[in-house]
C-alpha positions in Angstrom: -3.0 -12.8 10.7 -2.8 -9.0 9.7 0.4 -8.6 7.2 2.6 -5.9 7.5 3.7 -4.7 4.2 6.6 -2.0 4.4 6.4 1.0 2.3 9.3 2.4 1.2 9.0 5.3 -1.0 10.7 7.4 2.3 14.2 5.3 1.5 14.4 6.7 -2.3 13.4 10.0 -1.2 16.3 10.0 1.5 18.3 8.7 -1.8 16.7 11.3 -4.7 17.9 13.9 -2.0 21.5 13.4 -3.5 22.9 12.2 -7.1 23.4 9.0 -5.1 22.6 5.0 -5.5 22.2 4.9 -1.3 20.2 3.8 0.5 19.0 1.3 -2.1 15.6 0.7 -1.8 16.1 -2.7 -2.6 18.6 -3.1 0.1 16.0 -2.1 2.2 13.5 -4.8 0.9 15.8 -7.4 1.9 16.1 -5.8 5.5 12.5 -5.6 6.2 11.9 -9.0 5.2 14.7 -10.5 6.8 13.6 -8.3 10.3 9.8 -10.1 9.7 7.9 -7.6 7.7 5.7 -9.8 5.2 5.8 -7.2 2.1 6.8 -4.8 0.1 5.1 -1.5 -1.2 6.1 1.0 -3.6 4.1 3.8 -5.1 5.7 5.0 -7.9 4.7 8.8 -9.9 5.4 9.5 -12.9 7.7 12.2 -11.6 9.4 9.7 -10.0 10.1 12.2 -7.0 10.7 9.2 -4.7 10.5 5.6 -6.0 11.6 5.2 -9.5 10.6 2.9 -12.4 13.7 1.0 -12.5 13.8 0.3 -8.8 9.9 -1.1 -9.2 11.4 -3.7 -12.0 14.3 -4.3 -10.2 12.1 -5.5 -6.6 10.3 -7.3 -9.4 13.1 -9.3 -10.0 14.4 -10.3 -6.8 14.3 -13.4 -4.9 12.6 -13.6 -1.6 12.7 -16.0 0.9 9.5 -18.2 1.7 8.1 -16.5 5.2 7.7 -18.4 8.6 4.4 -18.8 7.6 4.8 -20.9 4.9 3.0 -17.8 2.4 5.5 -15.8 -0.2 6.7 -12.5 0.2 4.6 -10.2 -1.8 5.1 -7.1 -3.9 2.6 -4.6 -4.0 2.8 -2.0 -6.8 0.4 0.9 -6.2 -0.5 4.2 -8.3 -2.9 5.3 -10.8 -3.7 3.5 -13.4 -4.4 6.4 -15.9 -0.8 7.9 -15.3 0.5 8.6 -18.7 4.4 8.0 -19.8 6.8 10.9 -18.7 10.3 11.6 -19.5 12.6 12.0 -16.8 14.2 15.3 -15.4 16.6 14.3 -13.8 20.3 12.5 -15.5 20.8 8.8 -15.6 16.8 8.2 -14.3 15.1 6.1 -17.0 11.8 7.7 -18.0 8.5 6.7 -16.4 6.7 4.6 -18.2 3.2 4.8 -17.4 1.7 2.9 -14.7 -0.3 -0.2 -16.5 2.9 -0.9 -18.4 5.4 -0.6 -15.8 3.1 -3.1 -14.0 2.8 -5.3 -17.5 6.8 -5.6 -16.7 7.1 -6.3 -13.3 4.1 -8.3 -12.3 3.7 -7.8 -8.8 1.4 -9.9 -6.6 -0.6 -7.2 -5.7 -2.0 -3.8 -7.5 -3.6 -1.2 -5.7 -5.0 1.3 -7.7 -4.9 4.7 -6.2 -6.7 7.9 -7.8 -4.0 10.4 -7.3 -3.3 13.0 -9.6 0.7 13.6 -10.7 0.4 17.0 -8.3 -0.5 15.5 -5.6 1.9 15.6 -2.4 0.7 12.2 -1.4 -3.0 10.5 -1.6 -6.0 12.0 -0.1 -8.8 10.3 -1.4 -10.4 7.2 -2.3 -12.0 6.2 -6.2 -15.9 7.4 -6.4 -17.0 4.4 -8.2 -19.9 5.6 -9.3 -18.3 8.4 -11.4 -15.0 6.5 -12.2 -16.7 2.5 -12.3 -17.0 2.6 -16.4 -13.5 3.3 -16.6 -12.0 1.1 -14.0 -13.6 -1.9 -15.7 -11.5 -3.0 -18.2 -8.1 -1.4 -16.4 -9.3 -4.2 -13.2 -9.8 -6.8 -16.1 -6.3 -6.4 -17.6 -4.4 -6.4 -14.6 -6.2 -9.5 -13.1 -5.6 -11.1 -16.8 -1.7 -10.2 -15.6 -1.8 -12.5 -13.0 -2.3 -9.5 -10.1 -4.7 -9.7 -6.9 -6.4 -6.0 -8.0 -7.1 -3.5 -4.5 -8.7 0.0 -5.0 -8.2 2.5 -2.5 -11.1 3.4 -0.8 -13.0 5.8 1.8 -14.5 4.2 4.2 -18.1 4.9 2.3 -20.3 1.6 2.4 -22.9 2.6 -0.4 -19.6 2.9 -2.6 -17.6 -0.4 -1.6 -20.9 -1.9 -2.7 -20.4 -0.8 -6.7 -16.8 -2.3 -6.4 -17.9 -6.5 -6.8 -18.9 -5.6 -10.8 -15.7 -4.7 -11.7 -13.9 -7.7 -10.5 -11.8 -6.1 -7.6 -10.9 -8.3 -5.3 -10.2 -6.1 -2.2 -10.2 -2.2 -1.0 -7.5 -0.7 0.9 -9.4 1.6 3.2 -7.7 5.0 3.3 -7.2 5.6 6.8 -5.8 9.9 7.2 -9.4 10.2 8.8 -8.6 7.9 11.8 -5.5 8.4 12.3 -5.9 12.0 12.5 -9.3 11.3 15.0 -6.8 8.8 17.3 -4.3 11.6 17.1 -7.0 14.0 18.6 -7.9 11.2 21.3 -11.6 10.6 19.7 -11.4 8.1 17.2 -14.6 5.9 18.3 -16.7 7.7 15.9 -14.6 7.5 13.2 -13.5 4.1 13.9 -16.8 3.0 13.6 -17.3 4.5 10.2 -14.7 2.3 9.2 -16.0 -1.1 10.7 -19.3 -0.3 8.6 -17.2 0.0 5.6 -15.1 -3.5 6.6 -18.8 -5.4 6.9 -19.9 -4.1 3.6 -17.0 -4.9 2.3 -16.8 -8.5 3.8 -20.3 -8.8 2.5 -19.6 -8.3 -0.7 -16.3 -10.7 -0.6 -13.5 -8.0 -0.9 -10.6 -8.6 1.0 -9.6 -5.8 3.5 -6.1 -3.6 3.3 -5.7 -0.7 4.9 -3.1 2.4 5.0 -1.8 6.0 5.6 -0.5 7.7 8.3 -1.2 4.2 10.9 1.5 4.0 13.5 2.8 2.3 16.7 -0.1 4.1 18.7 -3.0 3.8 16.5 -2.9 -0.2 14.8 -3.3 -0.7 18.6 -6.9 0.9 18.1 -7.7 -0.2 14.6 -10.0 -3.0 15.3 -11.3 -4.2 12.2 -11.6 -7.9 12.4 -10.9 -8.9 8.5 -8.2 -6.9 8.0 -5.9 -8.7 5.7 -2.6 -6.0 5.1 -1.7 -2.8 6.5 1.2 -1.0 4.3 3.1 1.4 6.4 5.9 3.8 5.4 6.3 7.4 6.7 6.0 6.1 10.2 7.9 3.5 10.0 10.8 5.2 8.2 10.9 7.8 11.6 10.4 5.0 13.7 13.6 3.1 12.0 16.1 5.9 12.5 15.4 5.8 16.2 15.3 2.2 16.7 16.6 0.1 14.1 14.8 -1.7 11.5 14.7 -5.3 13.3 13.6 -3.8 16.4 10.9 -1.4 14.6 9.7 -4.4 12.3 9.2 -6.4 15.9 7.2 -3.4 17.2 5.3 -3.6 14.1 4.3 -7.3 14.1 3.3 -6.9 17.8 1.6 -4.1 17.3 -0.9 -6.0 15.0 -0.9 -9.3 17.0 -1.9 -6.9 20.0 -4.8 -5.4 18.2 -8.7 -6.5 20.1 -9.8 -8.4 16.7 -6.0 -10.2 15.7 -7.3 -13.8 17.6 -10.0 -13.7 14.0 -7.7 -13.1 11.6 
C-alpha cells in the first residue's frame, strides 16, 4: 500500500495571512488522520513564511491514533539540513532554530532532506550527490543516530540514486514537477518512464521510494511506479479540500492510490 501523507504548509500560510492562531495546523493533523490520510508533512524555512518551528514541535508532541492498518501515524519533517538559525520577523513567532536542531527536538519518524535555499518559492530540484555526498555524510549519520528513517529528495537521475547507498539514506523522495507538468500537457509516457528507471535503480540499491510535488487527483492515477512507498501531497489537496471537504478529499485521495495500475504490488 502507497501512504498518503498530507502536507500542510498551505493551512499555516492561510493562518500567517492574518495575526491569527486559525486554522491550526495541528487541528488539521488531527482531521486528516481522522478522514484516513496515513501522515503528516511539514516543511519548515527558516523564514517561517508558512509552517513555523513551534507548530513542528508541537505535531511532535501529539498523540495519534494507531491506523486501520495496524502501522503508526508518522511525521515527516522535511527541509535542508544546512539551514542556519534565524530570528523571527514577525511578533510572538519564536525564532527558527535551524533545521538539524529543530529536528534534534521533535524527532519525527521521518526526515527528508531537501536542498532548497532560504529564497526559494518552493523546491525545484533534487541533491547532486556527487557534488554535495561529502557533506551529506555525517548530517544522514546524525539524524539516523536520532532515531529518524533519513529520505533525500531526488531527480529522477539513476547514475545519481546510485551514490546515495554510501551515505546511509534509506530512501529518495523522487521530485515529481517534471511529470506532473508532462501529464498536465497530456504526454507524460516519456517522462514517466524516466522515473520508473530511477524507481529500479533505486530498488536495486535498497532505497525505499517516496514521491512528491505538484501530484493530484488526475495524475497519481498515472504514476505507476510499483515500489512506491509515500506520496506527500499539499497544494492540491488544500484546493481540493475547500471544494470538497477534507473527509471526502482524503477518500478521493486513498482511492486514487489504490486505483493506480501497480497498487495490487505494493
Amino acid at each position: 500500500m502507497t501512504k498518503l501523507s498530507i502536507n500542510l504548509n498551505k493551512i499555516a500560510l492561510i493562518r500567517n495571512s492574518r495575526d491569527t492562531r486559525h486554522p491550526d495546523p495541528c487541528e488539521f493533523a488531527t482531521a486528516v488522520i481522522e478522514a484516513g490520510a496515513h501522515g503528516i508533512t511539514v516543511h519548515p524555512r527558516p523564514d517561517q513564511r508558512h509552517i513555523r518551528a513551534d507548530d513542528c514541535v508541537r505535531l511532535g508532541e501529539m498523540s495519534w491514533p494507531t491506523l486501520a492498518n495496524g502501522s503508526a501515524v508518522e511525521l515527516n519533517l522535511e527541509g535542508n539540513p544546512f539551514a542556519e538559525p534565524q530570528p523571527s520577523a514577525r511578533s510572538g513567532v519564536s525564532d527558527y532554530p535551524g533545521f538539524m536542531a529543530l529536528v534534534e527536538r521533535v524527532r519525527p519518524a521521518q526526515v527528508t532532506l531537501v536542498p532548497d535555499s532560504d529564497d526559494q518559492l518552493t523546491s525545484d530540484h533534487g541533491f547532486d550527490i556527487e557534488k554535495e555526498g561529502e557533506r551529506l555524510l555525517p548530517i544522514v549519520q546524525q539524524l539516523k543516530d536520532w532515531g529518524c528513517r533519513v529520505s533525500l529528495f531526488m531527480d529522477p537521475v539513476p547514475e545519481q540514486i546510485a551514490l546515495i547507498p554510501s551515505l546511509g539514506a534509506d530512501r529518495i523522495e523522487l521530485y515529481t514537477e517534471t511529470y506532473a507538468e508532462a501529464h498536465a500537457r497530456g504526454e507524460h509516457a516519456a517522462v514517466l518512464a524516466t522515473f520508473q528507471s530511477a524507481a529500479r535503480v533505486a530498488t536495486e540499491h535498497q532505497l525505499g521510494i517516496n514521491a512528491g510535488h505538484d501530484l493530484n487527483l488526475k495524475n497519481l492515477l498515472d504514476f505507476d511506479i510499483p515500489e512506491l512507498l509515500e506520496v506527500s501531497i499539499g497544494h492540491a489537496f488544500t484546493i481540493d479540500a475547500l471544494r470538497m471537504g477534507i473527509p471526502a478529499t482524503i477518500q478521493r485521495y486513498v482511492n486514487a492510490l489504490g486505483a493506480r495500475p501497480d497498487a495490487s504490488l505494493n
